[in-house]
Structures are given as C-alpha cells and as structure tokens.
C-alpha positions in Angstrom: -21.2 12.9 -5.0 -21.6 15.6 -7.3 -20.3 16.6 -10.9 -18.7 19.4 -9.3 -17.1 17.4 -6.2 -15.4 14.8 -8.6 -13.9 16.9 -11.0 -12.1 18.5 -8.2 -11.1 15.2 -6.8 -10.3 14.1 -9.9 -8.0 17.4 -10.4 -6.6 16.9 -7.2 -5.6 14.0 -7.9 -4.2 14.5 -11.2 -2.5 17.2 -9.9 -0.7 14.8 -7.2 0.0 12.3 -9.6 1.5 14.6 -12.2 4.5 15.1 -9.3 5.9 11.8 -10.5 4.9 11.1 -14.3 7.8 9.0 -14.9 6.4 6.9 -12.3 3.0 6.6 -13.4 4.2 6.0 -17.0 5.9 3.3 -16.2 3.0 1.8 -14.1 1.2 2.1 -17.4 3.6 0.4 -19.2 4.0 -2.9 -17.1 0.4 -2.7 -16.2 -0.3 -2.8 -20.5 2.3 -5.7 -20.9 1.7 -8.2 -17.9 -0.8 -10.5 -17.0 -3.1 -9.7 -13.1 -6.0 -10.9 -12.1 -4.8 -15.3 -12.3 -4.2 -15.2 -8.4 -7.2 -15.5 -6.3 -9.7 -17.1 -9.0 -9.2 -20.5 -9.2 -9.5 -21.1 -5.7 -12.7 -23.4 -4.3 -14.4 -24.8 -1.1 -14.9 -22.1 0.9 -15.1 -19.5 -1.9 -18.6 -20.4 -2.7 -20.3 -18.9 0.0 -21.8 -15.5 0.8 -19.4 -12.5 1.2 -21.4 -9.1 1.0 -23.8 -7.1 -1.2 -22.2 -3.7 -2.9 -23.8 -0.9 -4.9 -23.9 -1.5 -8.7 -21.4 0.4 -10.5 -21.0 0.8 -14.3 -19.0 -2.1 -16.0 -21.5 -4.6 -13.8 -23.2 -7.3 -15.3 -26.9 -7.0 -14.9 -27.4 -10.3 -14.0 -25.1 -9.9 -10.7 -28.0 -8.0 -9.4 -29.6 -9.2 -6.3 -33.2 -8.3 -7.3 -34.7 -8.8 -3.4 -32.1 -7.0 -1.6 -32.4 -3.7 -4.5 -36.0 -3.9 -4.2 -36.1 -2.9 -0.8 -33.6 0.1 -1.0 -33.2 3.1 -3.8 -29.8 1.7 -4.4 -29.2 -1.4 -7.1 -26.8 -4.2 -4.8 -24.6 -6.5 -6.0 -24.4 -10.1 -5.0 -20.5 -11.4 -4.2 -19.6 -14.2 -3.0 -16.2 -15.0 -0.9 -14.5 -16.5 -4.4 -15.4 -13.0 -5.7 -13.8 -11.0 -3.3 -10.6 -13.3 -3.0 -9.0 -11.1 -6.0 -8.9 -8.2 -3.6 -6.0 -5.7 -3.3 -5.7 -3.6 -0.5 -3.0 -0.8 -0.3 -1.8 1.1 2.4 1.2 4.3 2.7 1.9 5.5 6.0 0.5 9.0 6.8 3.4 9.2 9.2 4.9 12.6 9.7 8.7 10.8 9.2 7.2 10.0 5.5 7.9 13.5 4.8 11.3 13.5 5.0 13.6 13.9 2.4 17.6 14.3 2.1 19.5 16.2 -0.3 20.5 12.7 -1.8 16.7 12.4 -2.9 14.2 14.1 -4.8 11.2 12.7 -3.5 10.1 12.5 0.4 9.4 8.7 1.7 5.8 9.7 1.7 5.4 10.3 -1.7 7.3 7.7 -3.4 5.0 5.2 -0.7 1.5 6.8 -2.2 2.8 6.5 -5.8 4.3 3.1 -5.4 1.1 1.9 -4.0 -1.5 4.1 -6.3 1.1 2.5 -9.7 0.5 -1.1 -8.2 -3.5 -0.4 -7.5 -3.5 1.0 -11.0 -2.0 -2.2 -12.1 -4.2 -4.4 -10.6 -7.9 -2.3 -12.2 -6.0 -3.1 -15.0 -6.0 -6.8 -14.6 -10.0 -6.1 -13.3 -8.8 -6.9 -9.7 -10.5 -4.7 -6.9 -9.0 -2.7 -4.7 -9.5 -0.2 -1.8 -6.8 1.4 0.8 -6.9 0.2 4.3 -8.4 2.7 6.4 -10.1 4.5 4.1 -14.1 4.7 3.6 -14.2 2.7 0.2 -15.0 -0.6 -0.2 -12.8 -3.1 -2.9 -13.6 -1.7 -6.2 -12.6 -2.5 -9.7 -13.7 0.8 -11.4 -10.8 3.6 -13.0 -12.8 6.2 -10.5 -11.4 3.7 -7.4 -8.0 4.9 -7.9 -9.3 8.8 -7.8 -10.7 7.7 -4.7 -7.6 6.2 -3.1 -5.4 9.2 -4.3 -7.3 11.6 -2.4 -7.2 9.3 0.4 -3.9 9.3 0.5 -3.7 13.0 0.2 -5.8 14.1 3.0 -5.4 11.1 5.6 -4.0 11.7 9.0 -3.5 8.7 11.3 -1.7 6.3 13.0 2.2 5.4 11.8 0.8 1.8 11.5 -1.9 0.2 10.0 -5.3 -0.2 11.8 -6.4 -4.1 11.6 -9.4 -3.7 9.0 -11.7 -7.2 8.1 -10.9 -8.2 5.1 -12.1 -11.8 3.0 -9.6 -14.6 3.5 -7.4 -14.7 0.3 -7.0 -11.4 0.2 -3.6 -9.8 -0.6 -2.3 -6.4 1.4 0.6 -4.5 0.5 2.0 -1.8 2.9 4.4 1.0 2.3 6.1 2.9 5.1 9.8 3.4 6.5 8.8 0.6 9.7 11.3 2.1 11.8 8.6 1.4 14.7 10.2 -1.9 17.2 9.3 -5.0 15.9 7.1 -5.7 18.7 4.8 -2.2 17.2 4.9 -3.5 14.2 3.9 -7.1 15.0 0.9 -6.1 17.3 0.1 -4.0 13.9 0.2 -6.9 11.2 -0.2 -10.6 12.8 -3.8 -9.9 13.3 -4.2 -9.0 9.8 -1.9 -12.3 8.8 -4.1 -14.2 11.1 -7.3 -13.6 9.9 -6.0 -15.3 6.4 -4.7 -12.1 4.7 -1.3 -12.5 2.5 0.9 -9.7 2.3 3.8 -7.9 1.4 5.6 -5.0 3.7 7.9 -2.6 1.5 10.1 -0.2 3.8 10.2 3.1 2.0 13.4 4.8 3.2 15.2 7.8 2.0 19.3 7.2 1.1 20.7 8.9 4.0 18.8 6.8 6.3 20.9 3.8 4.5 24.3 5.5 4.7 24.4 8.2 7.4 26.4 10.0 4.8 27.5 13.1 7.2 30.2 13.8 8.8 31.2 16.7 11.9 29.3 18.3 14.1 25.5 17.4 13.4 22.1 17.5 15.6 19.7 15.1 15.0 15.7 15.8 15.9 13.2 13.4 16.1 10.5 14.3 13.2 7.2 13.1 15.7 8.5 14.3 19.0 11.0 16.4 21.0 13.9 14.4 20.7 17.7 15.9 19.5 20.9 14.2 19.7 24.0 16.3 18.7 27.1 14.6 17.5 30.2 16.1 17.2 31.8 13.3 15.0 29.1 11.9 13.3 31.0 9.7 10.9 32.0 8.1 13.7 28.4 6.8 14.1 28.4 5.3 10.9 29.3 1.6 11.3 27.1 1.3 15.0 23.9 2.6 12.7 24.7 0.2 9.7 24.6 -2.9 12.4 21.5 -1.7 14.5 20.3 -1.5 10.8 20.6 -4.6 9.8 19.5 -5.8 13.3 16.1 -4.0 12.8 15.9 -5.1 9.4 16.6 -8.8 10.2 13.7 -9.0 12.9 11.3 -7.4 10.4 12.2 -10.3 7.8 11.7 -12.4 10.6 8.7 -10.9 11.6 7.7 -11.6 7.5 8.8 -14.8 7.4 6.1 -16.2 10.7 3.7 -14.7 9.5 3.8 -16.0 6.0 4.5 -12.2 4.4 7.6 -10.5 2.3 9.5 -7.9 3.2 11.3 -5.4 0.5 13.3 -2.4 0.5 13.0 0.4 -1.6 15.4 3.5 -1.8 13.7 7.1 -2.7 16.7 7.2 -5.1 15.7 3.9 -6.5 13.8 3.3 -9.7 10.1 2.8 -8.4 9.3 0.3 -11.4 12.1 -2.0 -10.0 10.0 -2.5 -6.4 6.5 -2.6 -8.9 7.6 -5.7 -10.7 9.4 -7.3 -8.0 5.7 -6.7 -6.1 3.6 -8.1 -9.0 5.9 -11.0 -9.7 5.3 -12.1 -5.7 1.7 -11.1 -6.2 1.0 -12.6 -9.2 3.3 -15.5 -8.5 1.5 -16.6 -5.5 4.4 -15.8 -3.0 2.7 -14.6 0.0 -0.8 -15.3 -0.4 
C-alpha cells in the first residue's frame, strides 16, 4: 500500500469515526481503564501446535521470525501457533440495506451505531494487544493501531449478504456480530451454528432502531419493505401495536434460544441507547469467559 493510499484510508476513516465522537471517546475511556487480553492465554493442550505463518509487522519480536519460511520469500513471516491465535477477536456489522434505517426517535441509523459498536470494542481489544480482523473482510487477525483503519474502511465500502458468511477461524476464538436479525431463526441458524461448531464462542447483539421496539404510530400508515417490493398500508396502525410486541418477543425468544444451543449470547441494543452500556456489558462477557 502506498503513503498516499493510507492517508486517505486513514482520512476516511477518521472522517467516519468523527460521526460519533462521543462514542469513540468513550471506547477510549473503558478501553484505558479495564483489563483485555486474560481470555484466551492460559489455555493448553491443543494450543501448542501449528496455526499459520503471518507477515511481520512493527511491534513484532524478532525472535518470532521463522527464518526458513522468510528466506524463501521477500516477505519476513511470523511463526503462530494455535495458543497464539486463541486471543482473536473477530467483528462483524451487517451491510444490510435495513441497517440504514433510521426513525425520527433516533439519531443514528442501525448501520452505523453496529460499525461503531463493533470498531469501539475492536479498539478495545488492540488495546489489551488482542488481534482482531472483521469477518469477511481480506485481513487477517492483527494486533497493530493501523488494523482498526483497515476494518473501518471495511465497514465502509462492504456490500454483502444480511448474514454472515462462515469464515475458518482457530478454535477459542471469540466473534461478536452486530445487525438487527430480523432474518427467521432458521436464516439465521444455517448462518451461525457452523461457526459455533467449529469451536468459535460468540456473542450476537441485535441493533434495532426505537420504533422498531414500540411501533410508535398511529392512523393511516404504509409500510415498505427496505430490501424488496413489499408495502402494507394500515389504516389504524396503533391497532397493530400489541400483535407486533408479541411476534416480538416470539422472534426474540427463538433467537435466545438459538444462543443458548449453541453456547452464544444474545443482547439488545436501542440506537437511542448509550453505546458504552452494550461495550461493557460485551467486554464483561468477553473478558469474563461467558461465551467462549
């Protein structure tokens, strides 16, 4: 990459994350004060054996060169083993279009407050020299500040599916996933046992905007489908209101369910919510070693 190339990533991405200062101050803030990095090294057995070479970045200690395998390329590799890449975060926001929305109750879309909630958390764990990378994207785990550059313009320009892709990761790892979910529970199953199954602890946080939780209109209102060409006009639409609340709950319930098989957490966050609340609820189950 050139000088040129990452200055302007690295503009674009301040220029993203200057949307929500408040929200990146406070990552700052918790990520100065706590304690990352204790889950995922003191594990042994099958940690001792070989994971994968990666390029040598600055911070690395010379001696976690692999001499043989740099010799025979213009690159310089490092050695990690499985123990190694057990302290792994990956992130993921959904690119969904529905992410964009945003009520008048709200000042953020669902797509932003997902990126930031994710970048803040990522930010929190370089702090605590964890590696990290975004699922999907082209990056491997890394524990450099230019990783969460990397991940922000990810963010920004990816376009894909409304779930997550199943992406090999080492056993141990943790994931954490941001989107609304409003998917079935069978979509969203086929999207995250596999992940689950291959040893992978995780965390789902529905991102959803206020008037998605309270249907707060009322008269004659038409409804369109943000992905596709359906409407639904009501004419009395606070008559609606307690039949949503209930299939709600009923979606929400299977996805708990869903979490609980698998060995994951599920969370709610509100776009009218403080984002630090989710961030230290996430780090204490992190950290904590609730679902990994």
């Amino acid at each position: 990459m050139s000088s040129t190339n990452a200055l302007t990533l690295a503009d674009r991405a301040a220029a993203r994350a200057s949307a929500l200062p408040p929200l990146l101050i406070e990552a700052e803030r918790i990520a100065a004060t706590v304690i990352l990095g204790e889950h995922g090294r003191k594990r042994a057995g099958p940690g001792e054996s070989f994971w994968q070479y990666r390029p040598y970045s600055f911070g690395d200690s010379t001696q976690r060169i692999d001499w043989h395998k740099s010799a025979r390329s213009t690159h310089v590799y490092i050695r990690e083993n499985e123990w190694e890449a057990a302290n792994t975060l990956w992130i993921w926001s959904s690119p969904s279009v529905s992410m964009t929305f945003r009520s008048h109750l709200s000042q953020v879309t669902k797509g932003e407050r997902a990126q930031l909630l994710m970048l803040a958390l990522a930010a929190m764990a370089l702090r605590g020299n964890e590696r990290v990378s975004a699922l999907g994207s082209p990056y491997a785990p890394d524990h450099t500040r230019i990783q969460l550059v990397r991940i922000a313009d990810w963010f920004l320009r990816s376009e894909g599916p409304a779930l997550p892709s199943f992406t090999r990761m080492p056993r141990f790892s943790g994931a954490v996933m941001a989107g609304d979910f409003f998917e079935t529970p069978e979509q969203i199953a086929s999207a995250i046992t596999p992940v689950a199954a291959a040893g992978v602890k995780g965390h789902l946080v529905q991102v959803v905007d206020p008037a998605e939780e309270t249907l707060p209109y009322s008269g004659r209102v038409e409804f369109q489908d943000m992905a596709g060409p359906l409407k639904f006009l009501s004419s009395r639409t606070e008559t609606l209101r307690d039949a949503y609340a209930a299939r709600l709950a009923e979606h929400r319930a299977a996805l708990r369910e869903l979490c609980r098989r698998i060995g994951w957490t599920f969370l709610v966050h509100r776009t009218d919510e403080p984002p630090a609340r989710t961030l230290l609820t996430l780090h204490a189950l992190i950290s904590g070693g609730a679902g990994r």
